[in-house]
N, C-alpha and C positions, 0 to 999 in steps of 0.2 A: 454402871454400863457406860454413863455418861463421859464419866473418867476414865475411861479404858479408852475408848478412840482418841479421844483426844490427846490420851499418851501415841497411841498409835499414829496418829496426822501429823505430832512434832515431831516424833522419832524420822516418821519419811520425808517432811521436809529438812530433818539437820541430815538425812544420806543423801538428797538431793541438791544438797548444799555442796559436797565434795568436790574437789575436780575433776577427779578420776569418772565419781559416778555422772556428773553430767557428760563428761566425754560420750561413755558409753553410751549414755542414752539417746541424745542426737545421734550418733553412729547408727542408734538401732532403727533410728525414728525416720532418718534419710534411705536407709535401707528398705525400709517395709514401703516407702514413697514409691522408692525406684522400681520394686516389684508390682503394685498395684499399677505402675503408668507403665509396665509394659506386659502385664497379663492381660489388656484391657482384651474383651473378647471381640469377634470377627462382626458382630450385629454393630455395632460402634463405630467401624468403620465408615466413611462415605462413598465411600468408591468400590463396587460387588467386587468378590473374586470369581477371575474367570478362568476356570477351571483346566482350559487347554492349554495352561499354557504351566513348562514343564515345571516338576517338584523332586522332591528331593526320593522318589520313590519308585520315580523310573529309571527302567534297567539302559544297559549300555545298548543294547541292540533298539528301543522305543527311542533314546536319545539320536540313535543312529539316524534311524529313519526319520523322525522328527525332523533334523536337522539337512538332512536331504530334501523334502518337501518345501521344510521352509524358506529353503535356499533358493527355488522357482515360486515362489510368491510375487506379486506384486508390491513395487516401491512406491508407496506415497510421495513425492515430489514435494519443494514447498509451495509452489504454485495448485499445489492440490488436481493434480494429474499423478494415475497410476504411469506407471515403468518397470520393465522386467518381465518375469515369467506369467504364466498362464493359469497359475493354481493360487489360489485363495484360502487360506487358513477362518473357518469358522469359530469365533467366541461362544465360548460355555458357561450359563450361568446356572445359578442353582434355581432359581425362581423366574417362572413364566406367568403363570396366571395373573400376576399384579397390572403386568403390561399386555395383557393376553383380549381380545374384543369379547364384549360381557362380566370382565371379570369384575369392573366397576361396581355389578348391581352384586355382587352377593356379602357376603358379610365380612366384616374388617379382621374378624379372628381368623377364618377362611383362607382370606388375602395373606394374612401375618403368618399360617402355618405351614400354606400349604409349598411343594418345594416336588420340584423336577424329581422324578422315580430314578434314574440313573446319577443323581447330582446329588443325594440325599443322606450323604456319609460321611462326616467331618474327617473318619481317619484317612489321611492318604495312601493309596496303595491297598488298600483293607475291599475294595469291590471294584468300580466301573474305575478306571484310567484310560481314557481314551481323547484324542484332537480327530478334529474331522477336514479335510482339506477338500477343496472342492474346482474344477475344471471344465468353466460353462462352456467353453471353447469345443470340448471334446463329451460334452453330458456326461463326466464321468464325476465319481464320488471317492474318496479314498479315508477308511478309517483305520488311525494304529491304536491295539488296543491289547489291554496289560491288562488280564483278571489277576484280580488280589484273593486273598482266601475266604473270601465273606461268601467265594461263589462257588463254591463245592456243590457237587455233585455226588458223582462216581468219584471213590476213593482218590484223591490226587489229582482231579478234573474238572474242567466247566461242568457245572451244571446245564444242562441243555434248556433251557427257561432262561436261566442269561443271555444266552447264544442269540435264542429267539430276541429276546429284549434289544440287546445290539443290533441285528438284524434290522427291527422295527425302526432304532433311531436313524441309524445309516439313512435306510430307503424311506423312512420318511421324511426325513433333512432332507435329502437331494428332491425327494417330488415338490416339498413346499417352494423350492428354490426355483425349480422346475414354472410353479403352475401361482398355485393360490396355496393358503393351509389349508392341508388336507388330514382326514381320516382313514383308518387302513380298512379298505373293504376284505383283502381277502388274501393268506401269506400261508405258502406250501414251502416249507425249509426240509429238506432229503441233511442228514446227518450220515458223515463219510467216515469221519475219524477224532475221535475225542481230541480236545484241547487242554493240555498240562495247567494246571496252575500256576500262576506266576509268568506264564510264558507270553510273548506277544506274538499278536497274528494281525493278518493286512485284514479286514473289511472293505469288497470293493462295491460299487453297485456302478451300473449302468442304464440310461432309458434306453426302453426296445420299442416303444410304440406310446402315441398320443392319440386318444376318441374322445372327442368331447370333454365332459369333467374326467373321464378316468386315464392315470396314466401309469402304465406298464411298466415297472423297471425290476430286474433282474440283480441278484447280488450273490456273492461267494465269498469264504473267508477260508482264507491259506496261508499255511508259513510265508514267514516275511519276505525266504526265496524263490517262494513260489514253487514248489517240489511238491508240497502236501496237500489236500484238499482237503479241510477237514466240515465245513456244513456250504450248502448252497439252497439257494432260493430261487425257484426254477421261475419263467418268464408271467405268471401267474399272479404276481403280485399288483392288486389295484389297488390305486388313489383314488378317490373321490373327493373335490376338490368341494372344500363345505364351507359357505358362507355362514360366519359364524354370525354379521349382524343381523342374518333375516331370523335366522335358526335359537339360536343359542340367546342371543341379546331380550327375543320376544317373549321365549318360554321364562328369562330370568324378569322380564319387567311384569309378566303376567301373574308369576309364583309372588313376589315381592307384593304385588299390590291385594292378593289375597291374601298373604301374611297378612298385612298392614290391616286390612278388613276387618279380620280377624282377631288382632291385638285393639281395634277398637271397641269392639263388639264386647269382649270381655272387660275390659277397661268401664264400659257404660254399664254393662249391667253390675259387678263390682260397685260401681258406684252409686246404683241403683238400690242396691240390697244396703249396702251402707246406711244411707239416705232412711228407708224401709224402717230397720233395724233401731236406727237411731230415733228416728221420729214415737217407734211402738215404746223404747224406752222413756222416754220422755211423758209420752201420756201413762203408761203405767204409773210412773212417779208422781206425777199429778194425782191422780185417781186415789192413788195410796195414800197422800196426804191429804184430800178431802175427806178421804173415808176417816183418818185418825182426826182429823178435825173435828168432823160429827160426831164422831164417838165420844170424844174431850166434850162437846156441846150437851151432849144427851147424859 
């Protein structure tokens, strides 16, 4: 057996010897390099991707309008003063909670998994496509948005739970912008006319009224020409604007510090019983060897 490999080690080192064969093998060796240093995956990167900003799976009519809105953006100066139009393009990232008030106290897997409910689908095109553009000047909001097929419904259609989803980000992007982060108290959407797959449609909202923490804003979503009404959100929809360090930060340091109680508590008695266990072994074994002792003596 001994002799058989070793026939076999010199045979591959005299083909690795040829010139032909090493050619090829660096060829193959510099290839498999160049593949692995550009399959590297999107977690590797340093810099998030942000998702509004266009990809190779929107249509000419999303590119249209994209490039219409973008057009009345604001210009960054290099004196670092805005210039130009009145509407502001919002960044879309796939992860909030990381950066989110509370998110600190909960746990690192949590932190590592968790990822924005519309932002949660590596294929492009395949579900939520949409840029949010926004017009503090006029409290207006504008989203263009391209369902992929992830979001069927009715035969050939949105899903209406999409709709509502979009709806939700729309009009809660603009309250947050609006006020403080908010929570959606309460959202009455009237369905007019289904929406095609594949198709893109305007998402607009509007503030109608400010009371306190709660603020009113109103939203529709219609062909891109504005001909079709296909869902609205009638003037009924409340924010309630939610402190999340009073709220949220005390329930997560109160849960934590019972956890922790908790894992102490078991950890002590653990090592209590241990302790226990180990000591009744110990005297057993003594005991056992006196007794053979005596017995040897007697």
């Amino acid at each position: 057996m001994t002799m058989s490999l070793g026939r076999l080690f010199k045979g591959f080192q005299s083909l690795t010897s040829l010139p032909a064969v090493r050619t090829q093998l660096s060829h193959r060796s510099s290839c498999v390099s160049f593949r692995t240093n550009v399959a590297l995956p999107s977690p590797f990167s340093s810099k998030p991707r942000d998702f509004s900003l266009p990809n190779s799976s929107w249509g000419p009519e999303m590119m249209q309008l994209y490039e219409h809105y973008n057009s009345q953006c604001a210009v960054e100066t290099e004196d670092g003063e805005k210039q130009g139009g009145t509407w502001t393009r919002l960044p879309s990232y796939n992860r909030s909670l990381k950066y989110a008030t509370g998110g600190v106290y909960l746990s690192k897997i949590i932190q590592s998994k968790a990822r924005l409910f519309t932002r949660n689908i590596r294929d492009t095109g395949a579900a939520f496509e949409y840029v949010l553009f926004v017009n503090k000047e006029e409290d207006r909001c504008v989203c263009i948005f391209q369902a992929g097929h992830l979001l069927e419904g009715p035969p050939g259609h949105v899903h209406g739970g999409a709709i509502a989803t979009m709806i939700d980000t729309v009009t809660g992007t603009h309250a947050s912008l609006l006020s403080a982060p908010v929570m959606t108290a309460n959202l009455n959407i009237n369905y007019r006319n289904p929406i095609p797959l594949g198709s893109t449609v305007l998402i607009e909202s509007c503030l109608d009224a400010k009371e306190g923490r709660k603020t009113f804003i109103s939203c529709k979503v219609s062909s891109t020409d504005g001909s079709k009404l296909h869902t609205e959100a009638t003037g009924n929809v409340h924010f309630y604007a939610h402190n999340l360090s009073d709220g949220t930060c005390v329930k997560a340091r109160s849960y934590i510090c019972s956890l922790t109680f908790c894992i102490v508590t078991i950890l002590f008695c653990s090592f209590f019983v241990v302790v226990v266990v180990f000591h009744s072994s110990c005297a057993a074994l003594f005991l056992s060897i006196n007794v053979s002792h005596l017995l040897r003596r007697g």
